[in-house]
C-alpha positions as CSV (number, residue, x, y, z in Angstrom):
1,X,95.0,117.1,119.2
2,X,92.0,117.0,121.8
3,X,90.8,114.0,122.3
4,X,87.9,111.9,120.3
5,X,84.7,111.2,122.3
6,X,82.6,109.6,120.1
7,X,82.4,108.0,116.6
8,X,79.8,107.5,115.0
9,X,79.6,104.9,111.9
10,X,76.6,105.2,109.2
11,X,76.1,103.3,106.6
12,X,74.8,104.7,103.5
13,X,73.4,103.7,100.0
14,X,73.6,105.9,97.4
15,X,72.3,105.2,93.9
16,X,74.5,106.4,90.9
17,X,73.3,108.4,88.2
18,X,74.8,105.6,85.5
19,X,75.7,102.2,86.0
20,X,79.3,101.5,86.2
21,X,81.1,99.0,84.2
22,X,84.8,97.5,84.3
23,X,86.1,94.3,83.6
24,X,85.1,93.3,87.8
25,X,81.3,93.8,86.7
26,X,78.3,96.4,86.8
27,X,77.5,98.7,89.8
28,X,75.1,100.7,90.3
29,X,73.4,100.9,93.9
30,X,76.6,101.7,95.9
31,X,76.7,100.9,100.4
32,X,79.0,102.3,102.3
33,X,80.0,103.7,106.0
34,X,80.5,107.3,106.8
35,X,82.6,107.5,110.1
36,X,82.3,111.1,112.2
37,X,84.8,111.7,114.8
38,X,83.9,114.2,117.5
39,X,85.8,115.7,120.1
40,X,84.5,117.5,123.5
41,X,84.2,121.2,121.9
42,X,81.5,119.7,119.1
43,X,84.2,119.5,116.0
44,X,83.3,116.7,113.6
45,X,86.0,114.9,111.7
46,X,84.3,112.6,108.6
47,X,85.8,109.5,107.0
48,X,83.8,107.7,103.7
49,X,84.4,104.0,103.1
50,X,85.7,102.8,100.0
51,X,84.4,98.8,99.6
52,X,82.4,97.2,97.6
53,X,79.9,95.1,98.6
54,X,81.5,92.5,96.6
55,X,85.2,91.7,96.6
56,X,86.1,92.3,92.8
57,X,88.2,95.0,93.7
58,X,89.5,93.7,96.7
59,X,89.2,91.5,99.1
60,X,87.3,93.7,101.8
61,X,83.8,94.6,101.6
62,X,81.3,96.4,103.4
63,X,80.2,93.6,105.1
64,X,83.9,93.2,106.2
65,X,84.4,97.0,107.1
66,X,82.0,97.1,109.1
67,X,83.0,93.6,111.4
68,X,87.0,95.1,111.2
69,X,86.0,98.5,112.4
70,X,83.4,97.5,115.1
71,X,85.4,95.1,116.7
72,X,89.3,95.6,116.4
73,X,90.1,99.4,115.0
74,X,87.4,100.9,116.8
75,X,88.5,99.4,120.6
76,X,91.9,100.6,119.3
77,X,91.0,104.0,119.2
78,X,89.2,103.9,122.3
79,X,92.0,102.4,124.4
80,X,94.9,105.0,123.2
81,X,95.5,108.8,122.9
82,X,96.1,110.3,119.9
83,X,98.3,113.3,119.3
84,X,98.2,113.6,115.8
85,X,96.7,111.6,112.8
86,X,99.7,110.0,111.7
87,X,99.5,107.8,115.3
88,X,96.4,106.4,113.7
89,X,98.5,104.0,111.2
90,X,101.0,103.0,113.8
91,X,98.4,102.3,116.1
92,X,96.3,99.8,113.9
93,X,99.4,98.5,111.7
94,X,99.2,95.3,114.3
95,X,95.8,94.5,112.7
96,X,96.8,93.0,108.9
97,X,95.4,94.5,105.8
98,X,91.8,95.5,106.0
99,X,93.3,98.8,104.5
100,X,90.1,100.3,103.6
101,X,88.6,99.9,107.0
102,X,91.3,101.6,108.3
103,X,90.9,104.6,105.9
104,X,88.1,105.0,106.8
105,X,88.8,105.8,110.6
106,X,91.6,107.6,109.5
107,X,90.4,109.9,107.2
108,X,87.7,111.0,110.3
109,X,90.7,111.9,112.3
110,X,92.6,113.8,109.6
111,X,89.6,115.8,109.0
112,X,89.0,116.6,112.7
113,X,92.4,117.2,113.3
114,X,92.5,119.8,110.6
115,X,89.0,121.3,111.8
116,X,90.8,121.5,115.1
117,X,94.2,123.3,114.3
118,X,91.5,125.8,111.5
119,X,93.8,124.4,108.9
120,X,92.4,123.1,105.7
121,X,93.1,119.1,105.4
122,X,95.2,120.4,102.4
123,X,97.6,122.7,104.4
124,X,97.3,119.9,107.2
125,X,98.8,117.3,104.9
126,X,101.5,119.8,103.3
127,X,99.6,120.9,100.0
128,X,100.5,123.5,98.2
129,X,98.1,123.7,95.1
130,X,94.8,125.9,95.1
131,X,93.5,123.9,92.2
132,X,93.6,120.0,90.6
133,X,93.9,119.3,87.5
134,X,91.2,116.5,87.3
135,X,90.0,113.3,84.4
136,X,87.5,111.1,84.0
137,X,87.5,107.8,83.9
138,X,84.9,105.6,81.3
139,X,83.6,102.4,82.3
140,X,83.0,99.8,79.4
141,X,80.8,100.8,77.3
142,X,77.8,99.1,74.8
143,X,79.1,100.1,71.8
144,X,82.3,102.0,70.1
145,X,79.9,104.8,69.2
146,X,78.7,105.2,72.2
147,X,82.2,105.0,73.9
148,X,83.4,108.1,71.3
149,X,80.0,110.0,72.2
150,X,81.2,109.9,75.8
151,X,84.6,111.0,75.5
152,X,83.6,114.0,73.0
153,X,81.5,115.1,75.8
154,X,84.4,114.9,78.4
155,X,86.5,116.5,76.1
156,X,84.2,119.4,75.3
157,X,83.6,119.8,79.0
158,X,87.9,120.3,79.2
159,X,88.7,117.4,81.7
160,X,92.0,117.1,81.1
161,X,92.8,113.5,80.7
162,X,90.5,110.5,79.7
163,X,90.7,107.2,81.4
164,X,89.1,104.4,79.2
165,X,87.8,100.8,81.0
166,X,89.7,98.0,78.8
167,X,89.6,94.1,79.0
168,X,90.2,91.3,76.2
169,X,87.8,91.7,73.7
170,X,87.5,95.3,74.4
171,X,90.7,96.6,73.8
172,X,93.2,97.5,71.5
173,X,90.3,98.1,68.2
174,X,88.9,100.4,70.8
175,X,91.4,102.6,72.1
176,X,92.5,103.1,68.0
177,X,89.6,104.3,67.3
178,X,89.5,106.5,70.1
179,X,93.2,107.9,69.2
180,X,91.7,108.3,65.5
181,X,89.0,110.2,66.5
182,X,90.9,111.9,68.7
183,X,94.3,112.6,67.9
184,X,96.1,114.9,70.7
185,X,94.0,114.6,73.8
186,X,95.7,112.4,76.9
187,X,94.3,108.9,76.8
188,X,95.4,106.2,79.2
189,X,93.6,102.9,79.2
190,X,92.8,100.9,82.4
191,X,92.8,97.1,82.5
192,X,91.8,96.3,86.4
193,X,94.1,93.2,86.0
194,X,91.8,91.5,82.6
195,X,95.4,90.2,81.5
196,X,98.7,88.3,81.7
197,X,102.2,87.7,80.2
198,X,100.4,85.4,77.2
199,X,99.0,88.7,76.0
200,X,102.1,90.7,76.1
201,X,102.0,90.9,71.7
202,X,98.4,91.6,71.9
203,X,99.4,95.0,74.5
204,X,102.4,95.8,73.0
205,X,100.0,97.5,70.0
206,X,99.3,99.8,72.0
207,X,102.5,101.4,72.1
208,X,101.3,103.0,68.4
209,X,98.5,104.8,70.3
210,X,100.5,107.5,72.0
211,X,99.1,106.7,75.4
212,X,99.6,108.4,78.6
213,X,100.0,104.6,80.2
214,X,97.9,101.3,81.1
215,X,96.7,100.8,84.3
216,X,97.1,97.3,86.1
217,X,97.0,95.0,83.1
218,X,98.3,91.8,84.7
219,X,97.3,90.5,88.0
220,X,95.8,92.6,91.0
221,X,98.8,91.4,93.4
222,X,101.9,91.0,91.1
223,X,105.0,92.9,90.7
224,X,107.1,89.9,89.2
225,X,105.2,90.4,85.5
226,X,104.9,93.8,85.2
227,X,108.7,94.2,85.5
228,X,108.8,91.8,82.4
229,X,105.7,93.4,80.5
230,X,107.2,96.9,81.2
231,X,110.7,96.3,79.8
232,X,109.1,94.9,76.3
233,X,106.4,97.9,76.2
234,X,107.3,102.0,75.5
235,X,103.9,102.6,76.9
236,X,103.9,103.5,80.9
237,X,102.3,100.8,83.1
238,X,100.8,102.1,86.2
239,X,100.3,100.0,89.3
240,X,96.9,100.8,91.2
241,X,95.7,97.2,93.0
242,X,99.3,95.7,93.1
243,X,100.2,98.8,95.8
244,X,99.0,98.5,99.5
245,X,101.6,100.0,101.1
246,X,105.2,102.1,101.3
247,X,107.1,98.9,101.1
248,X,104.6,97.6,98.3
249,X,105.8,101.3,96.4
250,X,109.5,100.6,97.1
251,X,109.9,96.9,95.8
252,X,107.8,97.8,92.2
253,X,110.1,100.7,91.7
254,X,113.1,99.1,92.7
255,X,112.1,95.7,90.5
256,X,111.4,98.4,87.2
257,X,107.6,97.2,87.7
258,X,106.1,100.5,86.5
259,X,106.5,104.3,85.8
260,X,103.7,105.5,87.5
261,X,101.5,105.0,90.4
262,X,98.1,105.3,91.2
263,X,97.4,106.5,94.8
264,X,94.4,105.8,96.1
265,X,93.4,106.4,99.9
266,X,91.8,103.7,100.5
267,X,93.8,100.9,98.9
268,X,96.9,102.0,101.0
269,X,95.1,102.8,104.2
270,X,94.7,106.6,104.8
271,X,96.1,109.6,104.3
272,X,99.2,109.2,106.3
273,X,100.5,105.8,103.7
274,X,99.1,107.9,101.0
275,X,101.5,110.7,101.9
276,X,104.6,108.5,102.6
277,X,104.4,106.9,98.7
278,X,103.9,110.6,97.4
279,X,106.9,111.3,98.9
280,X,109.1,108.3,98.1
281,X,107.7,108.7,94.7
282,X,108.4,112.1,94.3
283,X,112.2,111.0,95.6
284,X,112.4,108.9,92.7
285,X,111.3,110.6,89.8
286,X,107.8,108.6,89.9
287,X,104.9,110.0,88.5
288,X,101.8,109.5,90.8
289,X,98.2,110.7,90.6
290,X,94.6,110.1,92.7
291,X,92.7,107.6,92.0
292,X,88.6,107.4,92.5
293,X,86.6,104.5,93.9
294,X,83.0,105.9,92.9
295,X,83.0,108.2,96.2
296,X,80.8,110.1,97.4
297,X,81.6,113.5,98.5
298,X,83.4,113.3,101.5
299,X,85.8,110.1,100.1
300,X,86.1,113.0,97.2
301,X,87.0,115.8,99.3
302,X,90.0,113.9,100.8
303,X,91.0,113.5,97.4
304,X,91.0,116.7,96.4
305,X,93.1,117.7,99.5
306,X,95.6,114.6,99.2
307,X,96.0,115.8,95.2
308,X,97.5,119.2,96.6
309,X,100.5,117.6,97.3
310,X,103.5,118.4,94.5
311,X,104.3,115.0,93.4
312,X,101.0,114.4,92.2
313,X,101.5,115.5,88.4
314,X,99.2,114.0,86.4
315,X,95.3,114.8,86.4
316,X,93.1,112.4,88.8
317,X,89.9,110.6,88.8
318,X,88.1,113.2,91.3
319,X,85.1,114.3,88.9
320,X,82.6,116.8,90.0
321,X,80.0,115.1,92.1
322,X,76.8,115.5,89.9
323,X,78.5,113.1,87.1
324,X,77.7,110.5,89.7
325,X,74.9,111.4,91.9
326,X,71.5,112.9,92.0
327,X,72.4,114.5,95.5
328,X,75.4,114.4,97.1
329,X,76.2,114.5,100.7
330,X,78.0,118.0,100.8
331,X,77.7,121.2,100.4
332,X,78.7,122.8,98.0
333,X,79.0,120.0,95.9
334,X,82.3,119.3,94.0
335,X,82.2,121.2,90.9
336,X,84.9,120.9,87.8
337,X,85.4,124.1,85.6
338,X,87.7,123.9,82.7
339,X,88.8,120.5,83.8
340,X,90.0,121.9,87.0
341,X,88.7,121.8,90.9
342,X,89.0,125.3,93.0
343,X,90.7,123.7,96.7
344,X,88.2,124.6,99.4
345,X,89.3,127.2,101.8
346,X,87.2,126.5,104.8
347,X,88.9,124.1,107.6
348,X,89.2,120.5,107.5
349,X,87.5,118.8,104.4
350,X,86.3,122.1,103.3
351,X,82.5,121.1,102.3
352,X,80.2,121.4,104.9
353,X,77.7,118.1,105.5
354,X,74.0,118.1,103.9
355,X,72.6,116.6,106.8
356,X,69.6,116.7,105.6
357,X,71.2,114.2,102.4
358,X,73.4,112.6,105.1
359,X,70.0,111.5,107.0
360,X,68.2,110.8,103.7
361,X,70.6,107.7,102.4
362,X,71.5,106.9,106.1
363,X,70.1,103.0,106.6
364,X,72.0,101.7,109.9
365,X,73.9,104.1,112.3
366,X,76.1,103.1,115.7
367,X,77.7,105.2,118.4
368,X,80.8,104.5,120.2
369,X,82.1,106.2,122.9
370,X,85.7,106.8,123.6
């Protein structure tokens, strides 16, 4: 690819439309860094950060991208030529975790890379799809009614799966009278790691609820218990914060851990992980789907692309933009029809940058030159 000759990292903050709730907490005023790549003949490559700016999630942050970034993965890519994207992940794998930093970068060159070759980042990353099948995922909500209100709007607006925000307390009472009220359409409920082995009794009653599977219910960084949980349960378990990596993918598999796996960019750091566990997955007879992190467009647009891939069967998180923002910061903004998402044509990314938006929420930017 033609060399990078300057990246540029803004940080943003964006205010969603709702607040957000899981069993981490309530969000609603979200930071984080876009990173533009640009190369000599004016082609701009754009990554979105992931972090919070607290480490419920995770352990990174904003606060922490931005330090990792400015001072160890950007001098990285300043030092060393690149000849394709996939020498990005090589290249910083000496520098530990900090997977969402990375992404970040990453994503920048995928995008330029694909703008480059006048590819679409889809057909860059070997997607064959020309539309997603897409969900939505609920965060906790005040009341049951209000919960049921939600998901018979989701429903009537025909996204294709519903992703319900559990934890103890808010649970098993819930999701049945979800399934009662709605008896045939895909439910899966998502813990974010609210339990452990001492509630195995309590979870195996879900197992009457016809689910599609439950997402992370023990801890964010074991494998160990899930094997035991998902050998007494008939629902699926999914891993999403357990998996970091290829090898992370390989040992949960091996161990019986799960039956499905969450990919999400981010969390594995980039596009290039991402694609290595869609394929081993796909190898294996593992169901995998994208997961969202509240992005805004950009982080969504890699989505989109990375859910071309054929071993993602099951519907993602990657909900049209205006569910979360006022404005978004492309162009056109990511729209669902009939629970579905039309895959750009246009290279790269395939949404071109509001910049008038992208200046808007901009607080802090930096140059670097490479």
């Amino acid at each position: 690819m033609n060399p990078i000759k300057q990246i540029k990292l803004r940080k943003l903050n964006m205010h969603l439309k709702h607040s957000f709730t899981t069993s981490f907490g309530t969000m609603q005023d979200k930071d984080f860094f876009i990173a533009e790549a640009i190369d000599g003949e004016g082609n701009r490559g754009f990554g979105e950060s992931v972090a919070f700016s607290y480490p419920w999630y995770s352990e990174e942050t904003v606060g922490t991208n931005w330090h990792v970034m400015r001072d160890f993965l950007i001098p990285v890519l300043q030092d060393n030529a690149i000849s394709h994207p996939d020498d990005v992940s090589a290249l910083f794998e000496p520098i530990k975790r900090n997977n969402m930093a990375k992404s970040t970068l990453e994503g920048a060159v995928w995008d330029l890379y694909a703008k480059q070759n006048n590819q679409t980042l889809a057909s860059a990353l070997g997607g064959e799809k020309e539309a997603i099948d897409v969900g939505i995922s609920i965060g906790i909500q005040p009341s049951v009614e209000a919960l049921l209100d939600k998901v018979a709007y989701f429903v009537n607006d025909g996204y294709k799966r519903i992703k319900i925000k559990i934890k103890p307390g808010w649970d098993v009472d819930v999701l049945q009278s979800v399934r009662q009220h709605f008896p045939k359409i895909p439910i899966m409920a998502d813990a974010n790691s609210a339990y452990t082995l001492h509630d195995m009794e309590h979870l195996k009653q879900l197992d009457a609820l016809n689910l599609m599977m439950i997402e992370q219910p023990l801890a964010h960084d074991d494998i160990i218990d899930h094997a035991t949980l998902q050998a007494n349960m008939q629902t699926p378990i999914c891993l999403d914060e357990s998996i970091h990596s290829l090898e992370d993918t390989r040992k949960a598999v091996e161990l019986g851990s799960c039956k499905i796996i969450n990919i999400k960019i981010g969390r594995v750091g980039g596009l290039s992980e991402a694609k290595r566990i869609h394929d081993y997955c796909r190898n294996n007879g593992i169901d995998v789907w994208c997961g969202g992190m509240l992005e805004a467009g950009v982080g969504r647009a890699h989505n989109i692309a990375l859910t071309t891939l054929p071993g993602f069967t099951l519907p993602g998180d990657t909900a049209g933009s205006l569910l979360y923002w006022e404005k978004d910061i492309i162009t056109p903004v990511v729209n669902v029809e009939d629970g579905m998402i039309r895959v750009p044509d246009q290279p790269g990314i395939g949404y071109a940058i509001d910049e008038e938006a992208l200046e808007q929420f901009t607080v802090d930017v930096h140059t670097f030159h490479v």
